[in-house]
N, C-alpha and C positions, 0 to 999 in steps of 0.2 A: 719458577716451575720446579727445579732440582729441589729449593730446601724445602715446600708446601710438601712434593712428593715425600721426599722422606720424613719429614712433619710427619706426615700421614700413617707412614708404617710404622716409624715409633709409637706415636701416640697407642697405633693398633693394637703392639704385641704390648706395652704396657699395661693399653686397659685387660686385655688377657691375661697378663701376670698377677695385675692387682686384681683380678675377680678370683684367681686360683686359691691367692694367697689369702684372701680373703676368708673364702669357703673355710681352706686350710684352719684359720685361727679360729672361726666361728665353731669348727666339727672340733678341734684341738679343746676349746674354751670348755665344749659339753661336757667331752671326755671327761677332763681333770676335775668338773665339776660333779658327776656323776661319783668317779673315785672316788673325792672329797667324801661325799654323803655317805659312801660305802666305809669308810672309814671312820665316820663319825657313830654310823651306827655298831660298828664293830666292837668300840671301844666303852660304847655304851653296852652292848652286851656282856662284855668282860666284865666291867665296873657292879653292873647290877648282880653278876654271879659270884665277882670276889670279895664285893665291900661288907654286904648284908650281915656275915658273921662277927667281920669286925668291928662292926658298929653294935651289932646286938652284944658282942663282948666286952666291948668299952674296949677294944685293942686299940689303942693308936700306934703302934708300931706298925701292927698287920699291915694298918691301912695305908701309913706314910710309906712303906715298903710297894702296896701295891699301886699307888699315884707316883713312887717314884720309878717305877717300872713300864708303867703308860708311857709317861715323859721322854724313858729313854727311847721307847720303840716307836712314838709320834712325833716325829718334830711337829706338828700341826698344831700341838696343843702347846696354849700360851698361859692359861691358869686355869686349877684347878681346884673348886671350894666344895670340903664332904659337910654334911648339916647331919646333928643328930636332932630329931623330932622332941619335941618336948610336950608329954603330954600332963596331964591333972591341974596345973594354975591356970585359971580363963585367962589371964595376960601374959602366958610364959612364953618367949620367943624361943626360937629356934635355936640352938649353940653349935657354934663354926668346932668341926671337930678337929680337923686337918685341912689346911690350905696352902698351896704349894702354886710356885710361878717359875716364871723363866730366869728369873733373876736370885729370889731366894725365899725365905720361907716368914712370914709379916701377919701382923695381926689384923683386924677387922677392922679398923681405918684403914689399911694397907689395901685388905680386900676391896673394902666397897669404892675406894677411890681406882682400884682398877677395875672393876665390871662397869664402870662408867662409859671405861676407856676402850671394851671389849670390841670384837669386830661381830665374832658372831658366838653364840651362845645357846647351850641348849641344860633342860633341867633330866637332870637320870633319878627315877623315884628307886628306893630301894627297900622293899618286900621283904616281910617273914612270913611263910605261911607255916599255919598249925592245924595240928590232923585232934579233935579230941577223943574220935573211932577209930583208931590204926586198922581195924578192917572195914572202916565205909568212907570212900575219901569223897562222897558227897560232902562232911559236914568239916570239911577244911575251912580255916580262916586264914585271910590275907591282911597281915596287917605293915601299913609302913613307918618302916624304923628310923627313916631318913630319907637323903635323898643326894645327890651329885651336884652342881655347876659347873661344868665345864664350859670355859671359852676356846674356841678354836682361834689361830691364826690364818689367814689367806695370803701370806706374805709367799710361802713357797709357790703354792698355784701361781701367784701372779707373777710371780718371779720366772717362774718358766715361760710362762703367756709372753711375758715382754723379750725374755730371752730368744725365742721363737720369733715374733713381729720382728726384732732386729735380725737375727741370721733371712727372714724372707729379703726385708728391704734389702740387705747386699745380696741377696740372690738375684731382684730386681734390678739394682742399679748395675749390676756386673753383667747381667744376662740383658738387660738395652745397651749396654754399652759394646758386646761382642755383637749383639745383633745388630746394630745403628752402623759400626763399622764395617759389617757384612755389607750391608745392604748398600749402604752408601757407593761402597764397590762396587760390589755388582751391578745397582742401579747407574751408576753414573759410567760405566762400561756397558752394560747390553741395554738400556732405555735412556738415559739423559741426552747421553752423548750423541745417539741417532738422531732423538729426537729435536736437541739444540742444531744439529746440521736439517733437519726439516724446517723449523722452524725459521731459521736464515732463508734457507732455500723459499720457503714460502713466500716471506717480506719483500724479497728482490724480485719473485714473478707477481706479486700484487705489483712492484711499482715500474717491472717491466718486463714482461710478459713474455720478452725471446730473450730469455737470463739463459737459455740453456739447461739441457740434463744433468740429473745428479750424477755421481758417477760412484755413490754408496752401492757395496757387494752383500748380499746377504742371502741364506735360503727361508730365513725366521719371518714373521710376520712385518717387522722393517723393511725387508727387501722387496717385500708385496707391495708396502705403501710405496715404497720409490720407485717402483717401476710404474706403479697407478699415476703418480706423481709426473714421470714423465710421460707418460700416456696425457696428460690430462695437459702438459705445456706445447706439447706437437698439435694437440687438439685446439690451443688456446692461438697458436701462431697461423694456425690454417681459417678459421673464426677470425683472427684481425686482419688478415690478407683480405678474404672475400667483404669484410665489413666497410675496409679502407674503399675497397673497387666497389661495394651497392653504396657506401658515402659520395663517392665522387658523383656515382651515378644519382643519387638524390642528390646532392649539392645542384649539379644541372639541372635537373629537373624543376627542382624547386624555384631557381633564378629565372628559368622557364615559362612558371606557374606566375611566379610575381610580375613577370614583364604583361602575360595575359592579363593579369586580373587588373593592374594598373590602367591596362588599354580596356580591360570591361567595365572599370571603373568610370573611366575619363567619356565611354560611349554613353554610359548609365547617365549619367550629369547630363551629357547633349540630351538625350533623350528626356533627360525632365525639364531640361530649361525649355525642348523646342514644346514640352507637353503645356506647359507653363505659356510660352507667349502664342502657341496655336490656338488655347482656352483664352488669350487675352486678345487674339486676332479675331476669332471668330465674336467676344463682346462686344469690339471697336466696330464690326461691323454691323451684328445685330441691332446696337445703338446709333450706329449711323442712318441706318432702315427704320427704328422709328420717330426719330429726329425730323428727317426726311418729309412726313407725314405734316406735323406741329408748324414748321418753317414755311413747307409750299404756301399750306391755307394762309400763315402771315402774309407773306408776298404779295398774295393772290388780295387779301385784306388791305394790306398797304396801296395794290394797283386801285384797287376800287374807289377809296379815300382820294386819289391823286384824283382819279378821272371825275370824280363827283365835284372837288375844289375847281380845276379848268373850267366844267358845266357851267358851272356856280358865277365864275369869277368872268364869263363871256358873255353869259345873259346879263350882268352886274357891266361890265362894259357899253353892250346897247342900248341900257337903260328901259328893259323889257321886263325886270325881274319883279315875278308875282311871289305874294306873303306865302301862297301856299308851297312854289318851289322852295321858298328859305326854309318854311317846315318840313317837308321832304326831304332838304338837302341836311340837315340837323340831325334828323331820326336815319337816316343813311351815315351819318359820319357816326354817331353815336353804336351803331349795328356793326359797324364797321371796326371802330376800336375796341371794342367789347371783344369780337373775334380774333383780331389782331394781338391783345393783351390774354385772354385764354391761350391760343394759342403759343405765344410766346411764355407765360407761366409753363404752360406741358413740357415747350423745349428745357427750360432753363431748368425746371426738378431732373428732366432725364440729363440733361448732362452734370448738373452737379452729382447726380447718384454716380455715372457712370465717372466722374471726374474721382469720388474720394474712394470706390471700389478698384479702380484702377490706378491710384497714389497709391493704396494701402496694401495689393499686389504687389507690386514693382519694388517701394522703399523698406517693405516689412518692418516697420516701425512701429516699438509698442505705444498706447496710450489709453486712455479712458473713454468708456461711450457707451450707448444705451443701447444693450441686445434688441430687442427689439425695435426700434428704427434704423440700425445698420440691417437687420435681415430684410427689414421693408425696401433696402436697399440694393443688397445683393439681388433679391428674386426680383425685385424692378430690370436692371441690369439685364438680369437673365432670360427674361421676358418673350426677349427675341428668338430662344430657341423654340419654345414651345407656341410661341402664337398661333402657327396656324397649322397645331395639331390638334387632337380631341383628347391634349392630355389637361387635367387642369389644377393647379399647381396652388397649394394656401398655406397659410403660416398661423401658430398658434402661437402668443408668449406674453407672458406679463410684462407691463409696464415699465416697473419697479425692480426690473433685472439690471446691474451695473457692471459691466466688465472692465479688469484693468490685463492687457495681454495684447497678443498682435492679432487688431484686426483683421490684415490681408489675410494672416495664413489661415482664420478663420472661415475669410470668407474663399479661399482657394478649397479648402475641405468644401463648404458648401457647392460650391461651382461641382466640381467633381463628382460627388455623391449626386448630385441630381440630374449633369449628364448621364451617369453612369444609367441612373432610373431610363432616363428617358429612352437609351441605346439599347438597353439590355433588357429593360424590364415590358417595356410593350414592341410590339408588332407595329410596323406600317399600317396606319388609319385606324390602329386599334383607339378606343377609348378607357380613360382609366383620369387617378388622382396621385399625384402626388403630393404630401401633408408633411411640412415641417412643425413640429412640436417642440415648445421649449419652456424647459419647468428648472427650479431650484433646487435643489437638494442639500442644506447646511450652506458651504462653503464651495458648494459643486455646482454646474450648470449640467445640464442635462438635454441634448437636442438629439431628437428623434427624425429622421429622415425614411420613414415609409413612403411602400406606395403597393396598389395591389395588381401590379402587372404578374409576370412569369414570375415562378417558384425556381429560385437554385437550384441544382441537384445537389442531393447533400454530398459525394463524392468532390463536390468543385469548393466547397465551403470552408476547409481545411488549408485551402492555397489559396484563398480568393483576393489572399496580400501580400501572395510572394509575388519581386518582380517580373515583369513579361509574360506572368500567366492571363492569356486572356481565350476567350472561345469564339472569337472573331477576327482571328490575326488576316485570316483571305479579306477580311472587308476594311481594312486597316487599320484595327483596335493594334494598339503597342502594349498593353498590358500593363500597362506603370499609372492610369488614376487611382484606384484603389490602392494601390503603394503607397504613392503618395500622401495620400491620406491618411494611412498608418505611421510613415514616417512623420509627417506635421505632428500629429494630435498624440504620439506616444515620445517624440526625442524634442519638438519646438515647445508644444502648450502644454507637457507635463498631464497627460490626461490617458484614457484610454478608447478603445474605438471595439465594439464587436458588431455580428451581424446572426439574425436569426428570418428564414424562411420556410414559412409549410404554408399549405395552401387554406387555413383557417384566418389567419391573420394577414398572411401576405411575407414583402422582403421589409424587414426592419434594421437597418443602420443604425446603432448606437454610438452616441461620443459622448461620454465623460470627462469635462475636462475643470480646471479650476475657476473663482471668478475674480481672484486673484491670480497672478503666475507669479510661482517663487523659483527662480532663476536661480541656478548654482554660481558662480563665481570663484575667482584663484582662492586658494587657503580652503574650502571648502563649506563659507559661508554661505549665508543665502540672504537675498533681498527681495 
C-alpha cells in the first residue's frame, strides 16, 4: 500500500513535469524557429541590396568583403555561392562568382559536393533596375544580374533545443527526487503510518472481533476513522453477545423442532401403513362377502348330489329302481355339477384376483404383466365397495399395453383414487360412473380415473395432496389417500399425477407414469 501510494504521487507530479516541459520545448522549438526564418530573411535582404553592384561591377573584392561579413555576424550560415547570370550563348551556364564556406574558400567541385551536403538552402535573386525616363518611373526595367545560395546551418538551434531538453530532464529528476522524498515523509508520518495501524487493527477484529479499542490520538480525519472504528468494535461485541444467546436459543429450538418432526414423521408412516392395511382390510373383507355367495350355492350343490346319490343308491338296494328315476337321477347330477363347477370357477377367479392384488400390495415387487387384465383385476377386487351402490364403475384399455414396474403400488394408486371417488365424489344413494381409461402415449402410459359426481372447489385443489388435508376429518377421512398417491406415482413409478374439476367434464385424475421404470441406482446409473 505505502509503495502503490507513493507510485502514485510520483508518477503524478512527473507526468506534470513532463507535460510542462514538454509544452516548454514545443513553444521554445517555435521560437528559435520563427528567429531562424527571421534571420534568414534578413540576410537575404542585405545580400540583395549589397551584392547587385558588385556583381554588375565585376567586383569580386566588393563582394568577397560582403559574404565575408554575413559569416562574421551569422554563425547560421554554413555556405555561401554568388552566380553571375550569363546571358547571349543558348548553352552558357551560369559562373560561380564567389563562394565562401565554414572551412575555406574551394572551387566548384568543392561547391557542388557541398550543397549536396546542405541542411537547408534558399536561392537570393539579385536585380538591377533601369529608369530609361528619369522623370517617368513607369517605364523602369528589372533586370537579374545574378543571384545568391546560401546554405544555412541548424546546428545552433539544435544545439540550444537539446541543451534545454537536458537542463529540463535534471530539473525533472532533481524536482521527483525532492518531491518523492517529501512525500514519502510526509506520507509515511500523516497516512501510511495510521493507516498500517488500521489496517492491523482491522485483520485482528475480522479474525476476532473483541481485539479491543485503538487507542490512535488524532483531531484530522484519522482520528474520526478510529473512533468510527471503535464505535463500530463495541457495536460488533454487543451483536455477538445477543447472536451467541438467539444461537443458543435456536440451537434449542431447533433440537426441539427435529424431536417433533421425527415423532410427525414416525406418526405420518403409522398413519399410512394403518391407511394401507385398512384399504387391504376392508378388500379381505369385501372378497370375503363375495366369495361367500359362489361357495354357499357350491355347498348347497354338493348337498343336493349327496342326497340324490343316497335316493339313488336305496331304491338300487330294494331292487324297485325304474329307467326313468336312473334318467332323472342323471339329468340331476348332471344340473347339479354344472352349478357346483360354475360356481366354484366364480370362487376360484375371485380369490386368485384378490390372491395376486393383495401379494402385489404387501411384497411391492416389481415385474411384468399386462395393463389391462391386472386392472380387470384390481376393480374386480374392488367390487365389493361399490355393489350395492348406484355407482357404476368401467375400465377402458388396450390389449396390447405391457408394463414392467410395481404392480401393487399401481394398484394401491388405483384403490385410493376410486375410494376417494366413491367418498368424496357422490352423495348417499346418489347415482353416477366411474370410468377408468387407459391409453399409451410413446413410452408413457396414461390412466385417467374420472367420474361425474361433485365438483372441487378450486380453493381445495391446490392442497388436494398435501398431507392430512382432508374435508371430512368429523367423518374419519385422515387426509393421507390422495398423498399417497402423489407420493407412489411422482418418488416409486417415476411418473406424474394431476387433477382437473369443473362441472362440464366432471373430477378427472391424471397419472402419467412410464411403461418401463428406470430406477436410479448407487453411482447414479440407471436400469
Amino acid at each position: 500500500m505505502r509503495f502503490k501510494l507513493n507510485l502514485l504521487l510520483f508518477l503524478l507530479v512527473t507526468a506534470v513535469l513532463v507535460a510542462s516541459s514538454t509544452f516548454f520545448y514545443y513553444s521554445l522549438r517555435s521560437e528559435l524557429d520563427a528567429r531562424f526564418e527571421e534571420r534568414k530573411q534578413e540576410i537575404a535582404k542585405r545580400l540583395q541590396a549589397n551584392l547587385v553592384n558588385a556583381i554588375w561591377n565585376y567586383d569580386k573584392e566588393q563582394a568577397v568583403s560582403i559574404v565575408n561579413f554575413e559569416f562574421d555576424s551569422s554563425p547560421d550560415i554554413n555556405e555561401i555561392s554568388i552566380y553571375q547570370i550569363a546571358y547571349g550563348a543558348a548553352n552558357a551556364s551560369d559562373n560561380l562568382f564567389v563562394y565562401r564556406n565554414r572551412d575555406a574558400i574551394g572551387n566548384m567541385a568543392e561547391e557542388t559536393e557541398r550543397k549536396t551536403k546542405a541542411e537547408d538552402t534558399m536561392r537570393v535573386s539579385l536585380h538591377v533596375i533601369f529608369s530609361t525616363d528619369p522623370d517617368r518611373q513607369a517605364k523602369q526595367s528589372n533586370i537579374e544580374v545574378g543571384y545568391a545560395q546560401i546554405s544555412f546551418s541548424r546546428d545552433q538551434v539544435d544545439g540550444l533545443l537539446a541543451e534545454q531538453l537536458r537542463n529540463r530532464i535534471i530539473e525533472i529528476l532533481i524536482l521527483n527526487a525532492v518531491l518523492g522524498f517529501a512525500l514519502y515523509s510526509v506520507m509515511s508520518r500523516m497516512v501510511i503510518s495510521p493507516l498500517a495501524q488500521l489496517s492491523r487493527a482491522f485483520k485482528e477484529l475480522a479474525q476476532n472481533p473483541q481485539v479491543g479499542e485503538l487507542k490512535i490520538k488524532g483531531r484530522d480525519e484519522f482520528g474520526e476513522v478510529v473512533d468510527a472504528f471503535n464505535q463500530i468494535e463495541r457495536r460488533l461485541v454487543s451483536d455477538i453477545d445477543r447472536r451467541t444467546e438467539a444461537e443458543q436459543s435456536l440451537r434449542k429450538s431447533n433440537n426441539e423442532l427435529t424431536e417433533a418432526m421425527d415423532s410427525l414423521k414416525l406418526a405420518q408412516e403409522s398413519l399410512v401403513q394403518a391407511e394401507k392395511f385398512a384399504a387391504l382390510g376392508a378388500l379381505v373383507a369385501g372378497v370375503a362377502h363375495e366369495i361367500n355367495t359362489p361357495v354357499g350355492i357350491t355347498v348347497t350343490g354338493a348337498s343336493f348330489l349327496v342326497e340324490e346319490g343316497q335316493r339313488i343308491e336305496k331304491l338300487m338296494s330294494q331292487g324297485a329302481i325304474k329307467k326313468s328315476e336312473i334318467l332323472q337321477f342323471i339329468a340331476s347330477v348332471i344340473e347339479g355339477a354344472q352349478l357346483v363347477l360354475n360356481n366354484a370357477e366364480r370362487a376360484a377367479y375371485l380369490i386368485n384376483s384378490f390372491k395376486q392384488v393383495a401379494a402385489d400390495e404387501t411384497s411391492e415387487v416389481r415385474r411384468t404383466f399386462d395393463l389391462k387384465g391386472y386392472l380387470n383385476d384390481v376393480l374386480t377386487s374392488l367390487r365389493p365397495m361399490y355393489k350395492k351402490t348406484a355407482i357404476s364403475v368401467r375400465i377402458s384399455c388396450p390389449t396390447d399395453i405391457e408394463m414392467d414396474t410395481y404392480p401393487g403400488l399401481l394398484a394401491q394408486v388405483l384403490t385410493n383414487l376410486v375410494s376417494n371417488a366413491l367418498t368424496h365424489g357422490f352423495e348417499a344413494g346418489a347415482e353416477g360412473e366411474i370410468a377408468v381409461d387407459a391409453r399409451m402415449e410413446s413410452k408413457w402410459v396414461v390412466i385417467e380415473c374420472a367420474n361425474n359426481g361433485k365438483v372441487i372447489p378450486p380453493e381445495n385443489i391446490p392442497r388436494l395432496f398435501e398431507p392430512f388435508f382432508t374435508t371430512r376429518r368429523s367423518e374419519g377421512g385422515t387426509g393421507l389417500g390422495l398423498n399417497i398417491v402423489s407420493n407412489i406415482v411422482t418418488q416409486r413409478l417415476g411418473g406424474t399425477v394431476k387433477v382437473v374439476s369443473d362441472i362440464a367434464q366432471g373430477t378427472i385424475f391424471t397419472v402419467r407414469i412410464p411403461m418401463v421404470l428406470m430406477e436410479k441406482v448407487r453411482g447414479g446409473s440407471t436400469k
